[in-house]
C-alpha positions in Angstrom: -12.3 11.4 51.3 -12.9 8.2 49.6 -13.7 8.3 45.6 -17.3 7.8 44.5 -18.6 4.8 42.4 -18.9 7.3 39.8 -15.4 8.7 39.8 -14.2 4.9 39.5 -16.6 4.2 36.9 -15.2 7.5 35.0 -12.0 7.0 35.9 -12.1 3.3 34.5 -12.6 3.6 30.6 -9.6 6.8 30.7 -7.2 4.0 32.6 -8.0 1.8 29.8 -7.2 4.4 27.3 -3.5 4.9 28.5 -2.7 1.1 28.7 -4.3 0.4 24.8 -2.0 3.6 23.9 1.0 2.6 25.6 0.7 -1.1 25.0 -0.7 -1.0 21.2 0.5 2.2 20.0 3.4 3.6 21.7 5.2 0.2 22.5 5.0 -0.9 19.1 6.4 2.4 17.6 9.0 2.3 19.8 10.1 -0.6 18.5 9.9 0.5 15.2 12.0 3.2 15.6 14.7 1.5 17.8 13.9 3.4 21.0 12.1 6.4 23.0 15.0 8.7 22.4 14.8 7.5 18.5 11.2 8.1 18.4 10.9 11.4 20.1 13.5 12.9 17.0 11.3 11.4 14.5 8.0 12.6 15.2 9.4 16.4 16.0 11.2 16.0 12.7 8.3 14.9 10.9 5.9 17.5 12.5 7.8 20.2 11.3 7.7 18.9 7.5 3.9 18.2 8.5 2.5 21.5 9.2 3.9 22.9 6.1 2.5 20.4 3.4 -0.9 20.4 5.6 -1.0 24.7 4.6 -0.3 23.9 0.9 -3.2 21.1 1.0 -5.4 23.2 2.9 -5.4 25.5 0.2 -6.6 22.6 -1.9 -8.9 21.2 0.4 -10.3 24.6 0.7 -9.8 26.2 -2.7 -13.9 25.4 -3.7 -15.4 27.5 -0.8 -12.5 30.3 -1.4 -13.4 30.9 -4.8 -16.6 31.5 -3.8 -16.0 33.9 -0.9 -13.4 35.7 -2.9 -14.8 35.6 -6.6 -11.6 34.0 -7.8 -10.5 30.6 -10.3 -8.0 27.8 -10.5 -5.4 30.4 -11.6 -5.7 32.0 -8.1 -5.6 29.2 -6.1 -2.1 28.6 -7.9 -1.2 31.8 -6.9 -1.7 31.2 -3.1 0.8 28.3 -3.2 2.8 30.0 -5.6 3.6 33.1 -3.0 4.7 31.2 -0.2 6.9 28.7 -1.9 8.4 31.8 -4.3 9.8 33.3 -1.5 11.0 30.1 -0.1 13.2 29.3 -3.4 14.9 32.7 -2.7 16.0 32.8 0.9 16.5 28.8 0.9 20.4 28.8 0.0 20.9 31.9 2.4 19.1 29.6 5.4 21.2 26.5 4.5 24.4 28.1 5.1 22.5 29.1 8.5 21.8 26.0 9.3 25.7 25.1 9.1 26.6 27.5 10.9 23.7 27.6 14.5 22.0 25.9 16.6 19.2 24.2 14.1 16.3 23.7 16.8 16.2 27.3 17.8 16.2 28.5 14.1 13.6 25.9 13.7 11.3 26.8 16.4 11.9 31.1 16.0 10.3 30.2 12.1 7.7 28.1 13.7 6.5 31.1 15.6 7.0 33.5 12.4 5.0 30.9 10.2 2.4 30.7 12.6 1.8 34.6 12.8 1.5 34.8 9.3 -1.2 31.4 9.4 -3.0 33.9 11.6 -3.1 37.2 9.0 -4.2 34.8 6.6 -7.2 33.7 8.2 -7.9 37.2 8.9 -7.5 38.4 5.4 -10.3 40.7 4.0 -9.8 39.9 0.4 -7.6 38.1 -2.1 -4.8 40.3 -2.7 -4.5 40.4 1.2 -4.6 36.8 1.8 -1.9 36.0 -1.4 0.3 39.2 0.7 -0.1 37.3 4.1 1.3 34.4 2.7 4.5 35.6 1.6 5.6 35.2 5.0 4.8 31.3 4.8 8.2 30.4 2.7 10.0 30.9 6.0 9.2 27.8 7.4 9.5 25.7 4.4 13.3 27.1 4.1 14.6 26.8 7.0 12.7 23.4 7.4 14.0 21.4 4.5 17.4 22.2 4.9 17.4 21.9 9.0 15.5 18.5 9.2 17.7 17.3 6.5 21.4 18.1 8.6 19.5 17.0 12.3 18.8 13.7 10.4 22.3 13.2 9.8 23.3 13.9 12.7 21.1 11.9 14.5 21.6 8.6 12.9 23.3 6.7 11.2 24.1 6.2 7.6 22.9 3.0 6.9 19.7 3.3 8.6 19.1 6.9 7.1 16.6 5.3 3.4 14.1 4.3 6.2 14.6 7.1 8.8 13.9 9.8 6.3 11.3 7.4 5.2 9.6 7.6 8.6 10.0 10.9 8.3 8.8 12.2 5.4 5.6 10.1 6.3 5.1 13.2 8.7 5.2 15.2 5.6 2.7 12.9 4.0 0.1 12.8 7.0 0.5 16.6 6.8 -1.2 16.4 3.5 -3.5 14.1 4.5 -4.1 16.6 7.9 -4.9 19.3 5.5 -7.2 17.5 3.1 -9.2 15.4 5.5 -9.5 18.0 9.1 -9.3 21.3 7.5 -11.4 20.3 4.7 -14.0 19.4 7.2 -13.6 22.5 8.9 -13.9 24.3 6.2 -17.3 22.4 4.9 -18.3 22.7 8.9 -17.7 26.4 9.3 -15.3 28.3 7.0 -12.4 28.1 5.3 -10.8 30.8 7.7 -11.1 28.5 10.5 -8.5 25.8 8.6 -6.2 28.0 8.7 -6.8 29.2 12.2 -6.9 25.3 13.5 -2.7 25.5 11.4 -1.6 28.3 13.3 -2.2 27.4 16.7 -0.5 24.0 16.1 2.2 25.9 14.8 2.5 28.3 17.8 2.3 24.8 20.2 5.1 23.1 18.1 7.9 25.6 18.4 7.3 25.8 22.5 7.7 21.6 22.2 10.7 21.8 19.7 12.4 24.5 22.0 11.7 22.6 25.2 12.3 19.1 23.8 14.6 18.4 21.3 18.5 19.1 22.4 20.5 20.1 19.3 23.1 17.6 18.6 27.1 17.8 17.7 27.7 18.0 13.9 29.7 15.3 12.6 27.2 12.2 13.8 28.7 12.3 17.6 25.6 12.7 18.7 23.9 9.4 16.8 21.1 7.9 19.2 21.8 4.1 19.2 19.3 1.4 19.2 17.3 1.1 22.8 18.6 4.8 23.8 15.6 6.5 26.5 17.2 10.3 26.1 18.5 12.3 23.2 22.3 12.9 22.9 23.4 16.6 23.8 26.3 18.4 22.1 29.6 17.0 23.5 28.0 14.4 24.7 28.6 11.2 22.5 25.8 8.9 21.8 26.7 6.1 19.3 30.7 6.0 18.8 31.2 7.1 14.8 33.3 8.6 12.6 31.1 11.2 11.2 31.2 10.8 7.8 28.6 11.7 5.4 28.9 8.1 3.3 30.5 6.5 5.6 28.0 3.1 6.2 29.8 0.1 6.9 28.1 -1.2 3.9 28.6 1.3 1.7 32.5 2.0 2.6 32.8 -2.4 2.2 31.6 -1.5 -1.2 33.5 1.1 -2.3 36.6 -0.5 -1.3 35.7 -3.9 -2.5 35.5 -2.2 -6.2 38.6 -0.1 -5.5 36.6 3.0 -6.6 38.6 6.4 -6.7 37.5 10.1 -5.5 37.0 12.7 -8.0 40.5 14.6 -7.5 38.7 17.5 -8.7 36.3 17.6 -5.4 39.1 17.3 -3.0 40.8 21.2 -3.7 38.2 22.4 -0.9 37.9 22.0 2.7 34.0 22.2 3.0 34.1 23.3 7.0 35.7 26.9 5.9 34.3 27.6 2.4 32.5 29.9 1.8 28.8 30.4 0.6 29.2 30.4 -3.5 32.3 28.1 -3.1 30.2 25.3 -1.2 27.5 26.2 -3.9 30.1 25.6 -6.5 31.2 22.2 -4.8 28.0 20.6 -4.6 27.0 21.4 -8.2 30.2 20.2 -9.4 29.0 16.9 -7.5 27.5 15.1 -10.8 25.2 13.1 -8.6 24.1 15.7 -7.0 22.8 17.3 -9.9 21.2 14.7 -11.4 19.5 14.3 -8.0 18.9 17.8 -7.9 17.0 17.7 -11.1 15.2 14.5 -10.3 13.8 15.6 -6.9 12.4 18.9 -8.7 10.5 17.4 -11.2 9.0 14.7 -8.7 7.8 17.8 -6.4 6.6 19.8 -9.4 3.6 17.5 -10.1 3.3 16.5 -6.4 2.5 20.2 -6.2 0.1 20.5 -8.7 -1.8 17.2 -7.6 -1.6 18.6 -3.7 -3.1 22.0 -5.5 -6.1 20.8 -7.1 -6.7 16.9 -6.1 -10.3 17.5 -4.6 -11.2 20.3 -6.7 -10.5 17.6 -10.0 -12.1 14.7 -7.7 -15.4 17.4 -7.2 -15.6 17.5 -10.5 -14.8 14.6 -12.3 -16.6 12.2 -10.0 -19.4 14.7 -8.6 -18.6 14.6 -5.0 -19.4 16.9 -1.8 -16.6 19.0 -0.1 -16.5 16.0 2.8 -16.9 13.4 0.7 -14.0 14.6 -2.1 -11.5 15.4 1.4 -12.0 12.5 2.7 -11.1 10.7 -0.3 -8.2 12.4 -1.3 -6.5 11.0 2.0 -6.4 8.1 0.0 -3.1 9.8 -1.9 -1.7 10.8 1.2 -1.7 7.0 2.5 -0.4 5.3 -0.6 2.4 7.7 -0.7 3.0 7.0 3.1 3.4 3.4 2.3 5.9 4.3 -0.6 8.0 6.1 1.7 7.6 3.1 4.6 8.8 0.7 2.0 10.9 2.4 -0.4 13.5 3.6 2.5 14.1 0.6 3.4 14.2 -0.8 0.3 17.5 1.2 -0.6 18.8 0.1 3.0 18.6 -3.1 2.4 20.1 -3.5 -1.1 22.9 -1.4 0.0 23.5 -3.9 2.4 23.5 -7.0 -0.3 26.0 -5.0 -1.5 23.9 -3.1 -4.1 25.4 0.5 -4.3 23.4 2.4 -6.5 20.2 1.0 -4.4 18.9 4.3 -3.0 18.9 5.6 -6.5 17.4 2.8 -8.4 14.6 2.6 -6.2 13.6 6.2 -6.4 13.7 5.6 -10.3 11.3 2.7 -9.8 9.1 4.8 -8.0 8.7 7.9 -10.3 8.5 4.8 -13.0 5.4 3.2 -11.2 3.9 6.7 -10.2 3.7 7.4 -13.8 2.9 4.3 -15.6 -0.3 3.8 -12.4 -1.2 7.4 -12.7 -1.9 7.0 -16.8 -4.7 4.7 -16.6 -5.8 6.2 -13.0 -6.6 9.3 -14.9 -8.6 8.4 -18.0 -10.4 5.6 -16.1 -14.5 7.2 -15.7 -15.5 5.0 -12.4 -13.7 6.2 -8.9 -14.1 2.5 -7.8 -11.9 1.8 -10.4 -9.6 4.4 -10.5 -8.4 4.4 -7.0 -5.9 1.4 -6.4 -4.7 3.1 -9.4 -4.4 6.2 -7.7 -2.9 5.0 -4.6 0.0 2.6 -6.8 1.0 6.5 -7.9 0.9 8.2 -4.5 3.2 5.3 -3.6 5.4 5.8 -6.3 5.8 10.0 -5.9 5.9 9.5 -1.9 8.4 6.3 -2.8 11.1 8.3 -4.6 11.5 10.9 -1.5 13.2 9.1 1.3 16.0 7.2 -1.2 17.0 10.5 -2.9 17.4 12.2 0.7 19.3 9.7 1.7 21.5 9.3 -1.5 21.7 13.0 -0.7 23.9 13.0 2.7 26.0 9.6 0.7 27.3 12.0 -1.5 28.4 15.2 0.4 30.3 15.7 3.3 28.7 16.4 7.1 30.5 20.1 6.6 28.2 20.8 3.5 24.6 19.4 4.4 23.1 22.2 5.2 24.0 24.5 1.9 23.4 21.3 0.2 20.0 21.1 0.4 19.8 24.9 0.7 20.6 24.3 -3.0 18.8 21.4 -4.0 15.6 22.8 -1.9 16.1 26.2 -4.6 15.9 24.3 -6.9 12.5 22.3 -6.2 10.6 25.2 -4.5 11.3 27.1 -7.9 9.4 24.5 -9.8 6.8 23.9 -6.5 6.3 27.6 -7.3 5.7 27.5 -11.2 3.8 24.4 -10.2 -0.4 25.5 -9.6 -0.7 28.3 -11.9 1.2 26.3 -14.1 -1.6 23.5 -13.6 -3.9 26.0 -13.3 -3.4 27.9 -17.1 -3.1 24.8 -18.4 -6.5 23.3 -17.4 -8.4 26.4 -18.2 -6.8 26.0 -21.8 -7.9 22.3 -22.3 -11.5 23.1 -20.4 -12.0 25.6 -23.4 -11.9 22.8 -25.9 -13.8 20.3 -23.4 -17.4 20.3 -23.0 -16.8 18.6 -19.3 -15.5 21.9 -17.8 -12.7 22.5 -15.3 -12.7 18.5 -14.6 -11.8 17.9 -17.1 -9.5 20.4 -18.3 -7.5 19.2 -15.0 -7.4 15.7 -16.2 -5.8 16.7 -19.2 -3.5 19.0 -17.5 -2.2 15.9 -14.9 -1.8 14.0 -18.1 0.3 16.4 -19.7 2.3 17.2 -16.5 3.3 13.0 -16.9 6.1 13.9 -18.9 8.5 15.7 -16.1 7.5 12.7 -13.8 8.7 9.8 -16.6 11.8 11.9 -16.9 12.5 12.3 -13.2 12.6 8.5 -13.4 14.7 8.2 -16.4 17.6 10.3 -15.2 18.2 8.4 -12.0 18.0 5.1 -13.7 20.8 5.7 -16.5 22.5 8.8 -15.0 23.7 7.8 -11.7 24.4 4.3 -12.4 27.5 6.0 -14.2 28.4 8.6 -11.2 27.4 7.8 -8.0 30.3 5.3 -6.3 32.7 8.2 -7.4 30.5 10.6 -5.8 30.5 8.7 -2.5 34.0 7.8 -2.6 34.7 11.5 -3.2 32.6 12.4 -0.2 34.1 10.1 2.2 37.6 11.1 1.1 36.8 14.9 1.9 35.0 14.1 4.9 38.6 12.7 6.0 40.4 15.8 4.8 38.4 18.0 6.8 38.6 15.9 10.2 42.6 15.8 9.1 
């Protein structure tokens, strides 16, 4: 039976639709990314970094119409964030040395599902002390996520590429943010703020069915890098891009270190990093100076990331007298100034790397904690929103910025052996501070609001002005710390990469 004039007319706009996606959208990013296998990694990698930032805005975004269905304050709200992200600073390092040792997708996609149960109980949640319970469970993802995403990433590609592929992944993360703020805000002003979370978990449960399905784990070691132009992921023992596997071991990076004749720290080299065990590897990678400068850098970027995530719309509300819509709407404005940061900065590092720059993934994230704080200072005392906003999206730049050069000066300085309890470390570190971070924020404002006359607005504005200080010094460490360290660090990390393939 032939089609109707109507089907063709219907059928007409949704043919349409697929050609401007795959021409102008899909095409393009494909390109971007160097290929359909490429692309495919990224955006799975980057959706599971995405679901858990869009929870912990969410509970920005819908922290106004929660204190009034539960009869609770700022302090509280702090709380919520601070329960899931507790639990993830103490089970982090235990998942890292997981994530060394299994298959990464399926302990990826078996948190998923665990993450998304607990999304469910905390829609469902009766009161306060329910809802902060439920969300215990909500630290599973985050550790198993940060220290996962970080080894697959690796693994996947290469080392010279890695400032912008982490970049284009920790835009996931960002968007996540800006998922949470902007959709479940709405849905929250639209129905309740127990949809939001309800609208999280199902994404959650359909993510883990795609990451289980889709994305093939890959050998350790970077045999399984997806070159340029590849149409399907790499398998284990299947070779994709011909490579030595080592953690530093960019052509421009390994020109460098041999052009300056810089020498491994003997001290790092007693250890094979395949076989040790869990405190030994702990004891490695904080013997790593680098490392712990990074370490301490990352933490205190994340700190106030949290507390600005935590209470953004609730100080935007306030201070400039704006609707729930209005004020999450608005606030995606930090989530895309710190996706351009991370767009830029990446690459950034790449490329001065490649000009021969070695200490360029590090000076860039000091520039970027730099500019977040110097652009956050006036952004903050500045009465008029109009006014105040490039300012505010020259910080979110600068916070976002930092990310994807210290992950990537990360896997430069530790072996392929160690990535996982690496960041199982370094991710202890920052959730600890993520988890001090809102009622941290959240004390401090009520303190200043009780010698303000504005309120809570202002008492938050003072707060983010206090909370500067961990930012500048975030900056200031990379820029005079590892300036000093880091070639030995890499040179040390290529040299035990060779003792362990030896």
């Amino acid at each position: 039976m032939a089609p109707s004039n109507s089907d063709a007319r219907a059928a007409a706009p949704a043919g349409r639709l697929r050609r401007w996606l795959r021409q102008d959208i899909e095409r393009p990013l494909d390109e971007l990314a160097g290929g359909r296998a490429r692309l495919k990694v990224i955006v799975l990698l980057a959706c599971v970094l995405s679901l858990d930032a869009a929870d912990k805005a969410t509970v920005g975004a819908v922290a106004a119409p929660m204190k009034s269905a539960l009869d609770i304050g700022n302090l509280q709200i702090g709380w919520l964030v601070t329960a899931s992200t507790a639990i993830a600073a103490v089970v982090t390092l235990p998942f890292g040395a997981l994530v060394d040792r299994v298959r990464r997708v399926r302990l990826l996609a078996i948190t998923l599902v665990v993450w998304s149960a607990a999304m469910l109980l905390s829609g469902l949640a009766g009161s306060y002390s329910m809802l902060l319970l439920s969300r215990l469970a909500l630290g599973v993802v985050a550790s198993a996520a940060s220290p996962a995403v970080t080894s697959l990433t690796g693994d996947f590609f290469r080392p010279g590429e890695r400032g912008r592929i982490f970049g284009y992944v920790l835009a996931g993360e960002l968007l996540g943010v800006a998922f949470g703020f902007l959709v479940c805000g709405n849905v929250a002003a639209w129905w309740s703020w127990r949809a939001a979370f309800f609208v999280l978990a199902g994404l959650g449960f359909v993510l883990a069915v795609v990451l289980w399905r889709c994305l093939p784990e890959p050998s350790r070691g970077g045999k399984s890098r997806i070159p340029v132009g590849a149409r399907r992921v790499p398998v284990e023992d299947e070779p994709g891009q011909a490579s030595t596997g080592s953690a530093a071991d960019s052509g421009s990076l390994r020109r460098v270190i041999r052009w300056r004749g810089v020498r491994p720290r003997h001290a790092l080299m007693t250890m094979n990093p395949a076989s040790a065990s869990l405190w030994r590897a702990v004891r490695y990678v904080l013997a790593v100076p680098t490392y712990r400068t990074l370490i301490v850098a990352s933490a205190l970027g994340y700190f106030y990331f949290t507390g600005l995530r935590t209470f953004a719309i609730v100080f935007m509300r306030g201070r400039f007298e704006l609707g729930q819509s209005v004020a999450s709407s608005l606030a995606v404005l930090l989530g895309l100034g710190a996706i351009v940061g991370v767009l830029l900065a990446g690459r950034l590092g790449d490329r001065l790397i490649d000009r021969g720059r070695l200490t360029g993934r590090v000076l860039v994230a000091a520039g970027a904690y730099l500019l977040a704080t110097a652009a956050f200072l006036p952004g903050l005392l500045i009465g008029s929103l109009w006014l105040a906003a490039p300012f505010f999206f020259l910080a979110a730049a600068g916070i976002g910025g930092a990310n994807p050069a210290v992950d990537a000066a990360r896997l430069d300085v530790m072996p392929s052996a160690l990535w996982g309890r690496a960041e199982g470390v370094r991710a202890t570190f920052r959730f600890a501070l993520e988890a001090v971070a809102p009622p941290l924020f959240g004390y401090v404002s009520a303190r200043f609001a009780g010698h303000v006359q504005a309120g809570g607005a202002a008492g938050l504005g003072l707060a983010f002005l206090a909370m500067l200080a961990p930012l500048a010094v975030a900056g200031l460490l990379l820029l005079v710390r590892t300036s000093r360290t880091y070639a030995r660090d890499v040179a040390s990390a290529l040299a035990a990469e060779q003792r362990t393939r030896h």
